[in-house]
Every structure is written in structure tokens, then in C-alpha cells.
C-alpha positions in Angstrom: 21.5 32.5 14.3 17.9 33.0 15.4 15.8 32.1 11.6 18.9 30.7 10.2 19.3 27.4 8.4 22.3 25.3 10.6 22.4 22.7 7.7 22.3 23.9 3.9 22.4 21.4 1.1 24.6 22.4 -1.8 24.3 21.1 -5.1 26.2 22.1 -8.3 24.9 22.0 -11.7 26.0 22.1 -15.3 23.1 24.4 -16.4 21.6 26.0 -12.6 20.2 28.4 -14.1 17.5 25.5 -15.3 17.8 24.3 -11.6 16.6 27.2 -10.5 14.0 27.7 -12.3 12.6 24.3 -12.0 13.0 24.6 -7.7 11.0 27.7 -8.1 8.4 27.0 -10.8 7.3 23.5 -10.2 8.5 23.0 -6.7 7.8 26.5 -5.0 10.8 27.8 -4.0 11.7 31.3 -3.2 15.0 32.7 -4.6 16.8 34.6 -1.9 19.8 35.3 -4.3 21.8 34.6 -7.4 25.0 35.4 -8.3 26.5 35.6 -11.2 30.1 35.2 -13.1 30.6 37.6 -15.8 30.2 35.0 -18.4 26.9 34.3 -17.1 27.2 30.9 -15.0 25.9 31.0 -11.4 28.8 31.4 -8.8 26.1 31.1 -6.1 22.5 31.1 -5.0 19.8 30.9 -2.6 17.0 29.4 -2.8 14.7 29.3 0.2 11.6 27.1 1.5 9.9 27.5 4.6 12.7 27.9 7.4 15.3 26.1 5.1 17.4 26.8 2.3 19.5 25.2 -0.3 22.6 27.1 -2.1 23.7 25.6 -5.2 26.0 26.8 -8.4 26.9 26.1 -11.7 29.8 23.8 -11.8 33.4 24.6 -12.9 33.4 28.3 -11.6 36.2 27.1 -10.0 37.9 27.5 -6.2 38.3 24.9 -3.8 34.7 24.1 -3.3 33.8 23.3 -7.3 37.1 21.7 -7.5 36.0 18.8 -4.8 32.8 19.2 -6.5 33.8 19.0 -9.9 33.2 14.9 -10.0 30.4 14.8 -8.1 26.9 13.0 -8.7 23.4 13.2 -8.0 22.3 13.3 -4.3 19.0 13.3 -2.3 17.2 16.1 -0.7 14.3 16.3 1.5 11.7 19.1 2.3 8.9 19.2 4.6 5.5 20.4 3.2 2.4 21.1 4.3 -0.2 20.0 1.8 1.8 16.5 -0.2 -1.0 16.6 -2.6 -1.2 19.6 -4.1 3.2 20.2 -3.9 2.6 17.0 -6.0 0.2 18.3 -8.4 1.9 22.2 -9.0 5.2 19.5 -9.9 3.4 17.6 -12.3 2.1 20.5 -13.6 5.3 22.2 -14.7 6.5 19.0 -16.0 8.6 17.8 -13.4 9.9 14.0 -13.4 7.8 12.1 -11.0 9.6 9.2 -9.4 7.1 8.3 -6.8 3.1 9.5 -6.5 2.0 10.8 -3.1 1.9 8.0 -0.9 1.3 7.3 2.8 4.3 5.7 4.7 4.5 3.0 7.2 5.9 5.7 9.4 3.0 8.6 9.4 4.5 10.7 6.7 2.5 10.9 3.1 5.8 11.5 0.4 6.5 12.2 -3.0 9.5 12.0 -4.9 11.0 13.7 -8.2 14.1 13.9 -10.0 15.9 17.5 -11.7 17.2 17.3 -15.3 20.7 16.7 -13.6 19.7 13.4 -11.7 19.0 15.1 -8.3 16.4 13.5 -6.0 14.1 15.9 -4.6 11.5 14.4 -2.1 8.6 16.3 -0.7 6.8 15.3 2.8 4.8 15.6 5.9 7.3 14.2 8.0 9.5 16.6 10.4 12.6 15.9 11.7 13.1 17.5 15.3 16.5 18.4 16.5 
């Protein structure tokens, strides 16, 4: 398990092919891999950043997993980066929905926050949680 993620976040979209691009665009993700359905919709995929990952797929391809999915609504992710200000800046760039500037919290961390085209909250920060 040695370089390997013990907790993934997994997210379901109606169009992730737009999610993915926006996580790799504007907020610098790498895509590990992406699977496809033969109609085209994403059945799975990696997306990596730093020593963490997030897999997420379009929803309704079906299975248990997008069944207990299938109702599901926006959630929050956090992801530790290096430099707040300019993660901030290559988002606003690509045209990403800011929700919150970079700002220093009470705690020592400077954050900022955006939201995906499906309601998702994606925020980016200094602060790292140690197991």
C-alpha cells in the first residue's frame, strides 16, 4: 500500500467528462485513467493530485454503486496545495466558480474555495491533515 491513497473521494456526475476536464484544466489535476462505456459515458476514472486521488463517474452506468448513488447531491472535497495563491489564480483563469478568495484562517491555513458545474465544493489549502 506503500504510495497509495487509503481514502478516495468518489463523486458521480451527469456530464464527467466536463468534470474532468475542469479538475485538470483549472485545478491541476492529473488523469491517471478513464474508462469508458460504449456509449461514451465514464464508467470510471482517476484523477490524481499530489499523493491523493479522487475516482469519480458519470452517473446512471448502473451497478450497485451508481444505484446508491443515483440520488445523490453535491459534497465537499479538500486538497492540500502548496502555493493558495497562484492554485487560485490558474482557477480563475479557466473560469472556475469562485466561492471564497484566498484567505488566511484563524487556524494557520490560507484557503480557497470553488464550486463544479454540478454543485460540488472543491476547496484548496495549506493545511495538512496528519494521520
Amino acid at each position: 500500500m506503500a504510495g497509495a491513497s487509503s481514502i478516495c473521494p468518489t463523486l458521480v456526475y451527469r456530464d464527467a467528462k466536463a468534470a474532468i476536464r475542469l479538475l485538470t484544466e483549472a485545478f491541476g489535476f492529473s488523469q491517471v485513467a478513464v474508462y469508458e462505456g460504449e456509449e461514451g459515458s465514464v464508467v470510471h476514472a482517476e484523477l490524481a493530485y499530489g499523493n491523493g486521488i479522487v475516482m469519480l463517474g458519470s452517473k446512471g452506468t448502473g451497478g450497485v454503486f451508481a444505484q446508491a448513488m443515483e440520488g445523490a447531491g453535491p459534497c465537499g472535497v479538500y486538497v492540500v496545495v502548496d502555493d493558495v495563491d497562484a492554485h487560485h489564480r490558474r482557477a480563475a483563469e479557466y473560469g472556475a466558480e469562485i466561492l471564497m478568495e484566498p484567505t488566511d484562517q484563524d487556524y494557520g491555513s490560507r484557503d480557497y474555495m470553488a464550486r463544479d458545474a454540478e454543485g460540488n465544493i472543491w476547496s484548496f489549502g495549506t493545511y495538512a491533515p496528519q494521520v
